[in-house]
N, C-alpha and C positions, 0 to 999 in steps of 0.2 A: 504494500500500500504506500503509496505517497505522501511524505507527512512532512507538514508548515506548521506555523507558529500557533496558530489558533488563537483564540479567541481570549481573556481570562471571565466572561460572562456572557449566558448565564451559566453558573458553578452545575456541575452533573456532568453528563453524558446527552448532548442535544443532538439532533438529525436537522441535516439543512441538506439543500438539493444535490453536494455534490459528494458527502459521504455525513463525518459525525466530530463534533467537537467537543475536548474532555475538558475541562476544567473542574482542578481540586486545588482545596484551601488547606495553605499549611506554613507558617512562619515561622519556624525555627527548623524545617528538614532541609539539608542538602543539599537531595537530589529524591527526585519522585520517575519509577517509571512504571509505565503502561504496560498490565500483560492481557493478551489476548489468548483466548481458548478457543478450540473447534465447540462444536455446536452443543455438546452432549455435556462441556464444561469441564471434562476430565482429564484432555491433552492441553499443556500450552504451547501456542501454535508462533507466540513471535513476541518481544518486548521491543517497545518504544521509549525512551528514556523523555522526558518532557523538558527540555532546553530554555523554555520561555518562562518568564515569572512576572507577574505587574501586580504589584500593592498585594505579596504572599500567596499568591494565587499563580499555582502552575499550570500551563495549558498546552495543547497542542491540536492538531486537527488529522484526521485520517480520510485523508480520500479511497471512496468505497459505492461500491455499488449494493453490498450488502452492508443494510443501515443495522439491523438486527446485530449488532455486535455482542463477543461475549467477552467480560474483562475484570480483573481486580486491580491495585496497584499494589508496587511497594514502595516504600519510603522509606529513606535513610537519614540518619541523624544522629548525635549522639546518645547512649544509653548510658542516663546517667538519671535513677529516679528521684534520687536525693537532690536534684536541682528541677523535677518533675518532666523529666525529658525520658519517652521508653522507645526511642527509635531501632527498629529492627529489619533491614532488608530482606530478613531471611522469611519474615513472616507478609504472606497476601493480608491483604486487607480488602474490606469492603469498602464501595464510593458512598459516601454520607448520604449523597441525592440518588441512591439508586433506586429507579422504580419495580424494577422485577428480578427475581434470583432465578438462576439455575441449578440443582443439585439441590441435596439438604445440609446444612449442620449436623459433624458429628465430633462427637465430644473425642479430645487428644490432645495430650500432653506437647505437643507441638504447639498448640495455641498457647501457651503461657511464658513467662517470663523464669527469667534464672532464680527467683526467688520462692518461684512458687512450683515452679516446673515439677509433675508426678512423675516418679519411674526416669527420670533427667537429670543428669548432674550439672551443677550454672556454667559447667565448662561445655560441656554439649548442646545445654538450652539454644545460644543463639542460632546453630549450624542448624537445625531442625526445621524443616520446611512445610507447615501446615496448609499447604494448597491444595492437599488431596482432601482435605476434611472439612475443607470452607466451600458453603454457595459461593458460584460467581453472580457478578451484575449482570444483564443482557438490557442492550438499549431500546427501550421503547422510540416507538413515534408519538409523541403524546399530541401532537395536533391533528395527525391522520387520524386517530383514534377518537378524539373530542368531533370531528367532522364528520366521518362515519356512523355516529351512533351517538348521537345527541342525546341529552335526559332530561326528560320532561321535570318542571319544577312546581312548585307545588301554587307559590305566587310570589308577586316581585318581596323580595326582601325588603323590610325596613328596620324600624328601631328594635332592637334586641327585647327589649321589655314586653313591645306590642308582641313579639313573635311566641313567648312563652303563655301568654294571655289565653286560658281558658284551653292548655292542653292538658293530655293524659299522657303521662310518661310510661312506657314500661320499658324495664332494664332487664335484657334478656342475653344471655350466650350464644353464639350465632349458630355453635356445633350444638353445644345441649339443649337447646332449645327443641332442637326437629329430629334428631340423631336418632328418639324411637319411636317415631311419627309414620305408624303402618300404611298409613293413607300415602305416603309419598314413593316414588321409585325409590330405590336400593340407594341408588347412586347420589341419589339429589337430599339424602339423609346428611344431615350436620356441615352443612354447604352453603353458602349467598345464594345459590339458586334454591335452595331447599326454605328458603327463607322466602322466596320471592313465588313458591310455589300456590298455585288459585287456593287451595285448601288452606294454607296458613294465612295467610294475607283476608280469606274469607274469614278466619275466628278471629286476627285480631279488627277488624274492622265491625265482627256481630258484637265484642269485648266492649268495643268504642274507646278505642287505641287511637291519641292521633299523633304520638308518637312516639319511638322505640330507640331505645340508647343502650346503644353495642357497645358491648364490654370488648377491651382494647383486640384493635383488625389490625395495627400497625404489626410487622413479622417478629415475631420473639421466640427465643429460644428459652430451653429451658436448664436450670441453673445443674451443676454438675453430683450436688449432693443431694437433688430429688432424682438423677437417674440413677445413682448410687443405688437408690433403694426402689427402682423398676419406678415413678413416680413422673408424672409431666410436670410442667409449670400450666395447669388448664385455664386458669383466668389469662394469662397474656400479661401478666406485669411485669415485662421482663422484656422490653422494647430494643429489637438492635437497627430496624431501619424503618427509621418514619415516613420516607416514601410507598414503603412496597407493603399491599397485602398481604394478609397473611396466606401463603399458599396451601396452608393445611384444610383451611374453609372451603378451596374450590373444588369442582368437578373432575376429573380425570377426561381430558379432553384434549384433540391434534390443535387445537389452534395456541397460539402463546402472544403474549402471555397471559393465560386464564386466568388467575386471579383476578387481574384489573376487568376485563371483560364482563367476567361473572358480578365481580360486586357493583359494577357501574348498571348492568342488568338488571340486579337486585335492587339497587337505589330508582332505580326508572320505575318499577313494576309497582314499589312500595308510594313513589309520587302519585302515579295515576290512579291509585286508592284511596288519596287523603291524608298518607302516613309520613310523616317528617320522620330523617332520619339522624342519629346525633352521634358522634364516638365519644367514646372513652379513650383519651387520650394521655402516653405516660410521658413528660417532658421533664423530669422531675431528676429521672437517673437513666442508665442503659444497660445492658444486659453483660458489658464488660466488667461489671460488679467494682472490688477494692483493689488494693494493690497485691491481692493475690488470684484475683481475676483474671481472663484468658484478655491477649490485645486479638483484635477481631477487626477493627473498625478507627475508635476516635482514637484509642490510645496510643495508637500505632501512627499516625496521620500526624496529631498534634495535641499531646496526653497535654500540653500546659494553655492549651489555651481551651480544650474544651471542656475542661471539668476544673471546680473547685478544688485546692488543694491545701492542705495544709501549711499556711506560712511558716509554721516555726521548722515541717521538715515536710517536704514536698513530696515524698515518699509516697506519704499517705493521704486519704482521699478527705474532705466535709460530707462527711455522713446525715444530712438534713432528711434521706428518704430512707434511712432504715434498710435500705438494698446496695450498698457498698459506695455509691458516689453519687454525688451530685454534680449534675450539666452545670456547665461559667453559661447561664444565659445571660450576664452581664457582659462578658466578649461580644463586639459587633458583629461578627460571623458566627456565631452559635443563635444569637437570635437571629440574624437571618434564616440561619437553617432552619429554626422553630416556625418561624413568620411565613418560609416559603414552604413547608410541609403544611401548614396548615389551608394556604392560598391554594395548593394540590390538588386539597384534597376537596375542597369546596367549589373551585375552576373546572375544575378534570374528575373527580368524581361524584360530584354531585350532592353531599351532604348538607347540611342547614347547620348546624352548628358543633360545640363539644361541650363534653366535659372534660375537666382539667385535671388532671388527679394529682394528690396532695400538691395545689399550686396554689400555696404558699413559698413554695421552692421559687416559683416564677418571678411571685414580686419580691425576694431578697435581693434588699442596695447593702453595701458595705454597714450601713448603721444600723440594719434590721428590715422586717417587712414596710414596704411600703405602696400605699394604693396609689400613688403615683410612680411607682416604676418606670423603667424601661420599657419592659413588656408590656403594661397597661396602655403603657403610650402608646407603643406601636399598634398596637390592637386596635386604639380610637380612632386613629387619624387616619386607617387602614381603609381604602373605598370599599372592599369588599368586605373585609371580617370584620367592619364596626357593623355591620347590619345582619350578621347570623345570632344563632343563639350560644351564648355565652356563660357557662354552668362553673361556677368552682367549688371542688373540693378543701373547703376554706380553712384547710389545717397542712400541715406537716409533722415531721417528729423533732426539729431543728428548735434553737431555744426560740421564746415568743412565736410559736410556729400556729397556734390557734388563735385565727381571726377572723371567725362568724361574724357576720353583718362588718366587716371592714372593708370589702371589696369594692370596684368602682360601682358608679353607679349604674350601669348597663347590665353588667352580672346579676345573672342568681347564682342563690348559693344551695348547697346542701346543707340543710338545718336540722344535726344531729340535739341539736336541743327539742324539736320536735319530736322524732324519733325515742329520745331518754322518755318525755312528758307524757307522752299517751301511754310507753308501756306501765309506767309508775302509777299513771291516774286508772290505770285496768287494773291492771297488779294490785290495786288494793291498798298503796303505802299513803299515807296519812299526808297534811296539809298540802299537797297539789293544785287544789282550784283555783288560787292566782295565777301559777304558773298555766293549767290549761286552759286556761281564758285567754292568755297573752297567746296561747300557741295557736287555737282556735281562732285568735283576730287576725291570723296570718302574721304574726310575730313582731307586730309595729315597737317594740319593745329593742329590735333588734336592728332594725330594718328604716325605719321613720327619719334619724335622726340623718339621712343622707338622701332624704329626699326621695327614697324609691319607694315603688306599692308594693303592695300584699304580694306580687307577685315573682319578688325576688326571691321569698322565700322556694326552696323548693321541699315539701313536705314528701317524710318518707320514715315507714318504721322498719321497714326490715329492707336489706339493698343483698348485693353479691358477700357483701364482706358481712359475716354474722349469722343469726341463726334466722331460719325462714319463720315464716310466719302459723307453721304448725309445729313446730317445734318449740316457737317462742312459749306456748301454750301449753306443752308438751314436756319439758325438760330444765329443772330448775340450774344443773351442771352442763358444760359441754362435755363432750364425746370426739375429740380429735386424736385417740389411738391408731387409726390407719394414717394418720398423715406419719406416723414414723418419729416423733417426737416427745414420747411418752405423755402427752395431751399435756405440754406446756406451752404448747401456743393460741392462738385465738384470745378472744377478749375474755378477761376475767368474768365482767360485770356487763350481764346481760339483761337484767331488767324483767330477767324469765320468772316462769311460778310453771309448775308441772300439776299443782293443786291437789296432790294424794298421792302420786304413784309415778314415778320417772319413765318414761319414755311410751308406746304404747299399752292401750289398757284396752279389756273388752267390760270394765268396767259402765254402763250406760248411762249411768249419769254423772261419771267422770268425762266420759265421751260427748255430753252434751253440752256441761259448761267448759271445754275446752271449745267448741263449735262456735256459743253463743260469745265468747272470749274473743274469739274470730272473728265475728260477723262485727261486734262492737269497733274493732280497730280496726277494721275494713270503715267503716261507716266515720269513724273518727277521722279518719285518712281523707276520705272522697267529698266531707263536709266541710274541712276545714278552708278557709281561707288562704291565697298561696296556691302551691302548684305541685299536686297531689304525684308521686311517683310511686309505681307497683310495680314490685319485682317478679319475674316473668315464673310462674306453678306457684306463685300463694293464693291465683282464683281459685285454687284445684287443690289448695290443702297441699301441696310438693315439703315432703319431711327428705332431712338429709343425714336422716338417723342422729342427731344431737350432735353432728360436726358443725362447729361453728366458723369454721376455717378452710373451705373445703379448697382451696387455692390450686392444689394438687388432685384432686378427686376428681380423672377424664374418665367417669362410669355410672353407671343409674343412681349413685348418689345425690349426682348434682345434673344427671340428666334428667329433662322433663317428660313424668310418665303420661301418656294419651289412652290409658285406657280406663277413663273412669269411673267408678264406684257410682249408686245413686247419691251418697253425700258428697263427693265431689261435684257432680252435676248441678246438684241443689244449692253448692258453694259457687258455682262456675254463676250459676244462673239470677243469686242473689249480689254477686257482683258485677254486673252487667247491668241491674236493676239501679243497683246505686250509681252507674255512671249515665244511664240514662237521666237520673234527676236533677246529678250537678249538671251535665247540657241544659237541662230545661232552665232552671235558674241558675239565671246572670250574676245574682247578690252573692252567688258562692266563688265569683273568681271576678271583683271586681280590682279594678286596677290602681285605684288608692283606698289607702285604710278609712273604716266607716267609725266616726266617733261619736253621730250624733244619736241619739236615742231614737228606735222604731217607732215608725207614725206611716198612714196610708199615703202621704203624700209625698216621699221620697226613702231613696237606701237608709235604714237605721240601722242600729242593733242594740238589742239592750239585755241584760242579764238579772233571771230572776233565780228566787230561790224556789225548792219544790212546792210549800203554798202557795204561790203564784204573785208572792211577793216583790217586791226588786232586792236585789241581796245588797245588805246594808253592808260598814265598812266589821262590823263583827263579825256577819258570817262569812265575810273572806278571811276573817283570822282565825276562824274556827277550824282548827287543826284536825277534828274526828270529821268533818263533812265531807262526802264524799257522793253528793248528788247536784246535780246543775242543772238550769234549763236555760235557753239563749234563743234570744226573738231577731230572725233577718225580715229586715220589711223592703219596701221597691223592687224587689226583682220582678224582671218581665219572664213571665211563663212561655218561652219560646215554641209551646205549642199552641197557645190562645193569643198572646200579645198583649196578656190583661195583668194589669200588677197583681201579686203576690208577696206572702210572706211566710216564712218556716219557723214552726216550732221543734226542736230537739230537746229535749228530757233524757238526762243521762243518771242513770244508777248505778255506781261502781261499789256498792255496801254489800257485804256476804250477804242480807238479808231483804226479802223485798219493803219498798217505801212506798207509800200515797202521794202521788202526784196531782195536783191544782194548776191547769193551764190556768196561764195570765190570759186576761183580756187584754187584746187590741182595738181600740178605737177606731170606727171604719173598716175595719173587716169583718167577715161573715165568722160561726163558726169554725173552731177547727175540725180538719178530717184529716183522719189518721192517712198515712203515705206509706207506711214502712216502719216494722221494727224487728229486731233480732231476737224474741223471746223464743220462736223455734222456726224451725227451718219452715215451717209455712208461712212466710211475710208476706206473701200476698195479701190475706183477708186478716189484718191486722187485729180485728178484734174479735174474730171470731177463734181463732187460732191460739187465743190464751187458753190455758189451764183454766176450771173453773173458778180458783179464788184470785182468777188475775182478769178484772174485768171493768167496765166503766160504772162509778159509784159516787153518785151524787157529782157527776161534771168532774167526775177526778177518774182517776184511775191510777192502779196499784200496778206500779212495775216491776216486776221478779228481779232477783238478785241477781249485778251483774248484767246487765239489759239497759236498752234505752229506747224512744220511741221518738218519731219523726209526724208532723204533723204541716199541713197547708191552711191558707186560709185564702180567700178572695178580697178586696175592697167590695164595699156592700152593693148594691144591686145589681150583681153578679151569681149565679149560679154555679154551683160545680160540676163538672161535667166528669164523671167517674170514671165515664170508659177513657177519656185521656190519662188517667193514673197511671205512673209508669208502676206497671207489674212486670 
């Protein structure tokens, strides 16, 4: 091939008409060169050394008629980690910007460094040549590709806030989710197309999903002491190329590269349904772990400008993610590479926004976290990604690393104080009702004093990380002995109650108040104020046997079962119910917080106690109460256009209480909508036990339970057949 100076941007592997131009970022190597494989990735078929360098950026150009190229580099420099420098020519590396691999990762003692090297002595480390064990890059066309097969979008983007306004999140595994989905072909099982398949896309769309957040698609591999013990990395927090999907997701298919194909497929088919789709994104650390982690990629390129390092001995890494290093997204060329993976993935394949996982990492400036960062910056001022949706995971493990509601103001966040609150206020643990009140207003507590609405919050009790939502209910200890850890990992304090008996029972009226337990935090969830997210088998009751960490678990543990039970269907079916209600009312997901007291002539909300009282400033201090009721008024019933307003009556006391609906001024009667006393919530009151029924305009709510009520503005009728059942 014929080779010129090339270009030093854009950084990657780019195709122009007359072959392909390389540019990589690296300011303190050498010397960098280019090696090219035959097709299959396994011969190297010719090195180009890259002669040209402008502003650390080496480049060159390959005149080719085949654009498809297959290539790694190596880079040379000195190895010296004690000044944070691990240059090694012996070892391939992967291009930062690659968009597709060839081969797989396989774990060898050739990928590591003389300090860490297994089975290596530091005198043989460097000679060790790990090219037979690494994917290579192969170069896409990414604009033939973007031309070819355009992806329909859902609607023009605008302000991040409006975009979150009034969704359903569910967070689901791309593999576990379908992997034992009999309804699907063999092949298209735990796939992007298996994801994009009529049958699934038809149940999340009957669910009333609008939209779905994939746990991390960026290619990761998995760490060396989970295969130690025969064990994956199955969630994907172990990120080594933010360009490229993950190829374990796709189909087995002649065209390449399938991954991008399939997922950009997947994202079209889930558009034209109505379903926004979001990743889970790790920007945080990389899959090359600490200073005893394999060099693979950054550390080999340029270990001192891409990762945080320890000033006093550069050896060693800032551990802010708990997974061996942390990204220098404060380096100008690391947030590029963030800024342009994310523009990728949004440009070229199609997605609406992310979430950021623990990024708090993101906005650390040298003084500590900061919501004016760098990256915040870059983010607003971005034409494209100031207008997607914008989720952080508002913690890390680094010092000051928890900053719930400190994020700019476009962001939501994940609000693990909502997720604590409702399990405590089910659970039964004593003075909570201020606190569930604040979580219930959509958390203006947290949220207000930066000027954002109710819908920054993103509300959620059970996610990937923890125990499901039958299990919550199920198991007062975790169960993480198959992660191979003697079950010292996962979260201590889970906020669980198993209420008699650990794990499952054929116990029945253990089995029922563990159900009614369910159905309350489902309903807590889909009522609250903010921006409701469900993790993908808690409609279906999905138990993970008491693992609360199933990180590692690629098996029916954490895969989701399809074949269900009549209580799972009746669970399937009464959460389908509740998401039908928050669509119909608007007051459940308005866009600033509601302070002024419920009246028929606009959004209120007011807070009363169970006689139908308004609760004074005592019985919010009253520490044993553990029942509430909460009046929304203004909302428009999206199937009449007639205002409305909800009653919710909740009883978290072992014991049933007497409830006293408040009167509202201007509306008719209440009529029951829904409640969890037993799996027949359709006909709300006929469906009580006998000494659970309406007495004297009140009614007695079993222990544990709550009830949902509507009302009209007066000379209005109700029309019953529109009751979402």
């Amino acid at each position: 091939m014929r080779q010129t100076a090339g270009k030093p941007y854009p950084l990657g592997a780019s195709v122009d008409a007359s072959g392909v131009n390389f540019a990589l970022f690296s300011a303190h190597a050498t010397s960098v060169v280019l090696c090219l494989f035959d097709a299959s990735g396994e011969r190297e078929v010719a090195r180009y050394p890259l002669q040209q360098k402008t502003h650390h950026v080496w480049h060159t150009h390959l005149q080719s008629e085949d654009k498809a190229l297959i290539y790694g580099y190596r880079v040379d420099g000195p190895f010296a980690p004690q000044d944070g420098h691990r240059f090694n020519a012996n070892k391939l590396l992967l291009d930062p910007y690659a968009k597709s691999w060839v081969g797989q990762f396989i774990e060898h003692p050739s990928h590591y460094s003389g300090e860490s090297a297994p089975a290596l002595s530091a005198d043989d480390f460097y000679h060790a040549d790990n090219a037979a064990y690494l994917p290579k890059c192969q170069v896409v066309d990414v604009a033939a590709l973007v031309k070819s097969a355009p992806i329909s979008h859902i609607a023009q983007r605008h302000n991040s806030a409006d975009d979150l306004t009034g969704h359903i999140i569910y967070e689901l595994h791309v593999k576990g989710f379908t992997q034992q989905c009999e309804a699907l072909e063999a092949a298209k099982r735990g796939t992007y197309l298996g994801l994009a398949d009529p049958n699934i896309v038809q149940y999340l769309t009957a669910l009333g999903i609008t939209c779905v957040e994939l746990l991390p698609v960026h290619a990761f591999i998995s760490e060396a002491f989970l295969q130690e013990k025969t064990l994956t990395n199955y969630w994907g927090y172990n990120s080594l190329s933010f360009f490229v999907p993950h190829e374990g997701y796709a189909c087995q298919a002649s065209w390449a590269p399938k991954a991008i194909s399939q997922f950009r497929q997947m994202v079209d088919t889930l558009h034209q349904a109505g379903i926004s789709v979001l990743l889970d994104v790790v920007f945080n650390h990389t899959a090359e772990g600490g200073h005893l982690g394999p060099t693979l990629c950054y550390k080999g390129i340029d270990n001192l400008s891409y990762y945080r390092l320890n000033p006093d001995d550069k050896r060693f890494y800032i551990n802010d993610s708990g997974c061996g290093n942390t990204l220098n997204i404060n380096h100008p060329r690391v947030l590029q590479l963030v800024m342009d993976a994310l523009r990728y993935w949004v440009e070229v394949m199609g997605v609406d926004g992310f979430r950021f996982d623990l990024a708090s990492s993101l906005g650390r400036e040298p003084h500590g976290f900061d919501p004016g960062a760098g990256f915040f910056d870059a983010i607003a001022q971005d034409p494209q990604l100031s207008r997607v949706i914008l989720i952080a995971e508002p913690w890390d493990l680094g010092p000051g690393g928890y900053q719930l509601g400190g994020y700019p103001q476009a962001w939501g966040e994940w609000n693990d104080r909502f997720r604590d609150t409702v399990r405590r206020f089910w659970r039964g643990d004593l003075g909570m009702l201020p606190e569930l009140a604040r979580r219930l207003h959509g958390s203006s507590d947290l949220f207000e004093h930066a000027d954002k609405g109710a819908d920054a919050s993103v509300n959620f009790v059970t996610s990937h990380d923890g125990f499901s939502l039958h299990d919550l209910v199920s198991y007062t200890c975790r169960h993480n002995e198959l992660n191979g850890e003697q079950n010292r990992d996962g979260h201590t304090e889970n906020y669980s109650h198993n209420y008699g008996e650990e794990g499952h029972s054929d116990n029945k009226e253990l089995t029922a108040l563990r159900q009614r337990q369910t159905r309350n935090i489902l309903t807590t969830l889909c009522l609250s104020q903010g921006v409701p997210m469900l993790l993908a088998g808690d409609e279906i009751g999905h138990s993970q046997q008491g693992n609360n960490n199933a990180y590692c678990q690629d098996n029916a543990i954490s895969w989701r079962d399809w074949s269900h039970t009549e209580a799972q269907q009746s669970l399937l079916h009464f959460v389908q119910t509740l998401i039908t209600i928050r669509q119909r009312f608007s007051a459940l997901y308005p866009r600033s917080f509601i302070h002024q007291p419920a009246t028929h002539e606009g959004a209120g909300l007011s807070w009363f106690c169970r006689d139908g009282n308004p609760m004074s400033k005592a019985l919010w201090r009253d520490e044993h109460a553990r029942s509430l009721s909460l009046v929304l008024s203004g909302a428009k019933d999206a199937s009449t256009n007639h205002s409305q307003a909800l009653l919710l009556m909740l009883n978290a006391d072992e014991q049933p209480l007497f409830f006293t609906p408040p009167a509202l001024e201007g509306f008719s009667a209440w009529h029951c909508v829904l409640h969890t006393q037993s799996a027949d919530f359709e006909h709300a009151q006929a469906a009580q036990p006998a000494d659970v029924h309406p007495v004297n305009s009140g009614y007695v709510l079993q222990d544990r339970s709550l009830m949902l009520f509507s009302a009209q503005s007066k000379g209005m009728t109700h029309d019953h057949t529109s009751q979402a059942h």
